[in-house]
VOLO-526411 format. One record per residue (C-alpha): residue in one letter; x negated, y negated, z; chain. Coordinates in steps of 0.2 Angstrom, whole numbers, plus 5000, padded with zeros to 4 digits. Last residue first. Layout:
N
  type    c1    c2    c3  mol
     A     X     Y     Z    A
...
% end
This chain:
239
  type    c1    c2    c3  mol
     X  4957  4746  4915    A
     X  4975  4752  4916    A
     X  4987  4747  4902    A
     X  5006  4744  4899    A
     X  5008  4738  4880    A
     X  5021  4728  4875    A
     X  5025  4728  4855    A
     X  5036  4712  4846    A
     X  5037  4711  4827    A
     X  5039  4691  4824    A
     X  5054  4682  4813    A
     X  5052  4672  4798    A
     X  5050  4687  4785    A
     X  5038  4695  4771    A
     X  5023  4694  4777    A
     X  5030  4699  4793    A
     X  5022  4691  4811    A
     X  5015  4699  4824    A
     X  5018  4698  4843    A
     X  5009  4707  4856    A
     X  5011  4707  4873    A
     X  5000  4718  4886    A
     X  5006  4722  4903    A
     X  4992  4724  4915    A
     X  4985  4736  4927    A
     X  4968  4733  4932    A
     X  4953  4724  4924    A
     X  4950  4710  4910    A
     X  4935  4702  4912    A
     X  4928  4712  4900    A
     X  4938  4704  4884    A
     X  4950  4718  4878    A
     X  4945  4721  4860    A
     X  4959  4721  4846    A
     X  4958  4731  4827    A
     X  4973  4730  4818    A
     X  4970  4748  4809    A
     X  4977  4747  4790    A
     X  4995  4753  4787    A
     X  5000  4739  4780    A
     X  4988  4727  4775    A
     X  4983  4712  4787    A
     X  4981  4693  4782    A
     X  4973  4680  4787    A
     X  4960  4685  4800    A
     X  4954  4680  4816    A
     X  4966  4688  4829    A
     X  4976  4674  4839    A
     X  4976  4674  4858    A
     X  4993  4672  4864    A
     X  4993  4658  4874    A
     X  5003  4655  4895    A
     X  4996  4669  4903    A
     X  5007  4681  4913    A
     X  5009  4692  4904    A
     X  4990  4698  4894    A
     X  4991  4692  4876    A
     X  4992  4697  4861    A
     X  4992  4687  4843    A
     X  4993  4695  4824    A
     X  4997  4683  4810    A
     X  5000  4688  4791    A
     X  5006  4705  4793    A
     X  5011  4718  4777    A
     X  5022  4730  4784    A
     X  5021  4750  4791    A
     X  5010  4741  4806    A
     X  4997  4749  4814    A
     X  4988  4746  4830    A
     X  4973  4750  4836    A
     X  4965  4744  4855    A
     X  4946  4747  4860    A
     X  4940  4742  4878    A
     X  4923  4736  4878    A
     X  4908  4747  4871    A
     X  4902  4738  4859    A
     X  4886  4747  4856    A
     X  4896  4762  4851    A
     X  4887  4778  4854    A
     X  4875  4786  4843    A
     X  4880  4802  4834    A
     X  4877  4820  4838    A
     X  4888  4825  4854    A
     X  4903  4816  4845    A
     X  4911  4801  4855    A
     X  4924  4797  4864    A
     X  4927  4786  4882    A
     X  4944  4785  4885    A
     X  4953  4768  4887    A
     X  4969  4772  4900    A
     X  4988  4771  4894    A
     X  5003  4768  4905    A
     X  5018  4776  4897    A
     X  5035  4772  4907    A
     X  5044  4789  4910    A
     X  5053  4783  4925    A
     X  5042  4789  4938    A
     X  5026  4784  4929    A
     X  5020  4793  4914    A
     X  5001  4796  4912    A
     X  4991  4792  4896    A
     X  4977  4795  4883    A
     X  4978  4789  4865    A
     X  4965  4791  4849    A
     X  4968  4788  4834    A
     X  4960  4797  4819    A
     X  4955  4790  4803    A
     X  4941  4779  4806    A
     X  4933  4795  4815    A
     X  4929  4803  4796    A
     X  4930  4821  4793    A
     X  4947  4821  4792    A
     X  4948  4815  4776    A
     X  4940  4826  4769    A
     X  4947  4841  4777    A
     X  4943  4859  4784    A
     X  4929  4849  4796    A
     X  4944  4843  4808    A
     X  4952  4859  4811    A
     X  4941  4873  4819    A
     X  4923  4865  4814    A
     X  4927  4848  4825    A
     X  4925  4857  4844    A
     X  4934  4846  4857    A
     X  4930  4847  4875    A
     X  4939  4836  4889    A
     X  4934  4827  4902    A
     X  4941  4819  4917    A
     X  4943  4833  4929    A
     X  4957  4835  4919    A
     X  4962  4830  4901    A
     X  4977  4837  4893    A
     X  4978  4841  4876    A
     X  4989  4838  4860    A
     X  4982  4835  4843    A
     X  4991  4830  4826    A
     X  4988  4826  4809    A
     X  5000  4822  4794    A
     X  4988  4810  4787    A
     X  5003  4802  4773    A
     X  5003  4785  4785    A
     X  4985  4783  4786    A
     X  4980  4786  4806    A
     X  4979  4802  4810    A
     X  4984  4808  4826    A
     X  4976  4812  4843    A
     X  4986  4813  4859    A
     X  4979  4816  4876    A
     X  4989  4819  4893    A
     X  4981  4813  4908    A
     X  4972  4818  4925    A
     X  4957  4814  4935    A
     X  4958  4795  4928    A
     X  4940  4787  4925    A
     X  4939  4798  4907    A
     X  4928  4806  4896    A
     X  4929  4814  4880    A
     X  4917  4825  4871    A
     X  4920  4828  4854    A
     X  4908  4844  4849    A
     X  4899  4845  4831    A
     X  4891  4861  4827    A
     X  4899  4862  4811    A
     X  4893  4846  4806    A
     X  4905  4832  4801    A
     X  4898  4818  4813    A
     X  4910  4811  4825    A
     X  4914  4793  4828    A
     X  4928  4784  4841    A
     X  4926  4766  4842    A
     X  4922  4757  4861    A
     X  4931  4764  4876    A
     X  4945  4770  4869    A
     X  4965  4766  4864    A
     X  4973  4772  4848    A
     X  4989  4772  4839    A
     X  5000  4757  4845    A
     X  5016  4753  4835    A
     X  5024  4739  4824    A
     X  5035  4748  4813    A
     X  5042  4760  4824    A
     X  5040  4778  4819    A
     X  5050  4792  4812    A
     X  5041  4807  4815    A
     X  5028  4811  4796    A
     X  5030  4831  4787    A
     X  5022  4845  4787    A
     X  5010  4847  4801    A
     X  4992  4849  4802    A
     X  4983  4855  4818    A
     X  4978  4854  4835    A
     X  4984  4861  4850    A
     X  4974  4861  4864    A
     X  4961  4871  4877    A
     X  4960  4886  4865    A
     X  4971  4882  4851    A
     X  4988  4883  4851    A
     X  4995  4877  4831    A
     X  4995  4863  4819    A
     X  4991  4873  4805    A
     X  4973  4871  4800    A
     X  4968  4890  4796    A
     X  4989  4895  4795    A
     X  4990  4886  4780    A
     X  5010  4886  4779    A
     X  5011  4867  4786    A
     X  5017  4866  4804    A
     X  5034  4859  4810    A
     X  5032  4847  4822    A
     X  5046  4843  4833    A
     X  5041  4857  4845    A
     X  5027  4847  4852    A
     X  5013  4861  4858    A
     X  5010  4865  4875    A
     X  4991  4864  4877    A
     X  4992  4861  4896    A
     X  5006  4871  4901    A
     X  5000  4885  4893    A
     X  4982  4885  4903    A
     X  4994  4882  4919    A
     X  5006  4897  4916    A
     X  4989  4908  4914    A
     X  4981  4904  4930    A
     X  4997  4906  4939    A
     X  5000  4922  4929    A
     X  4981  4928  4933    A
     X  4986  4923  4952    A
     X  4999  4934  4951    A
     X  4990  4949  4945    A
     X  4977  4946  4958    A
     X  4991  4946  4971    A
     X  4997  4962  4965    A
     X  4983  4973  4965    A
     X  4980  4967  4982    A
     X  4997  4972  4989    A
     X  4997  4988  4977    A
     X  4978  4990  4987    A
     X  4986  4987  5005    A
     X  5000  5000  5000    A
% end
């Protein structure tokens, strides 16, 4: 009886183990995968992480990736992504960033960091293979399902890190913009981005100035190329 007792216990604990490896690299169910079952988004080890058939409906003015510094990898088999993060615990998301890119990973960083092999999925196409074209995003979800995203540092094991290593924020628009302003609530200006126009479905590149720390509810306003009135997206934050 004391080694069924025993025998059980350990198989529990396996399951305990097990449930909490599933529940980290649970897969979003409104995704349906392509047919190519090498790069189809899919479970896959400590994520999932794949291609997927077809876009989500998306708000026009909407935020795609958030790290410490750019994000660059080199396209070598041997490649690793390493991610780390301040926070102990928080959902990741990776996507691509051109509108027809129907790319996806899900993971969940703990211990903050996280380990993310690029031979498996991202070297299987061209224009993968490039960091410009994946977002990044990591977050926690307060008590009322309020996202409140973190920079993450994210780099391959064989490049050189960003220099600029402030806080990275990209946005994408499905319009044409011709003015692009944030700024933290509170302050009286929106800070203006320096350029005079920007192309839909191009990365709006914005650096959060150092001094900038904490919590903090981020406004941003942009104006249509082709209309009077302003695009509105807040962004909740922790520096």
């Amino acid at each position: 009886m004391k080694n069924l007792s025993f025998c059980s216990l350990i198989l529990i604990g396996l399951c305990c183990c097990f449930s909490d490896i599933m529940a980290q690299v649970q897969c979003d169910g409104s995704l349906k995968p392509i047919s190519n079952e090498k790069i189809s988004y899919k479970t896959r080890e400590n994520r999932c992480e794949g291609f997927f058939t077809s876009k989500v409906a998306s708000n026009r003015l909407r935020l795609v990736s958030f790290t410490l510094g750019d994000f660059r990898f080199a396209a070598e088999e041997n490649e690793i992504i390493e991610i780390q993060s301040n926070e102990p615990k928080l959902v990741l998301k990776a996507e691509g960033i051109p509108n027809d890119l129907f790319y996806r990973m899900d993971a969940e960083i703990t211990g903050g960091s996280l380990t993310w092999p690029v031979k498996d999925v991202l070297l299987q196409n061209e224009r993968t293979r490039l960091a410009r074209n994946i977002g990044l995003l990591a977050f926690r979800e307060d008590p009322v399902s309020h996202k409140i995203f973190s920079p993450i540092k994210a780099k391959g094991k064989h490049v050189a890190e960003d220099q600029n290593a402030l806080p990275l924020l990209k946005l994408i628009c499905t319009t044409s913009l011709v003015i692009v302003e944030w700024r933290v609530k509170g302050e009286e200006k929106y800070r203006r981005l320096e350029k005079s126009s920007f192309i839909a479905h191009t990365p709006i590149y914005i650096r959060i100035p150092a001094d900038i720390k904490g919590e903090k509810l981020l406004q941003i306003r942009a104006k249509e190329s082709s209309s009077i009135e302003w695009l509105n997206l807040n962004i909740s934050v922790k520096i």
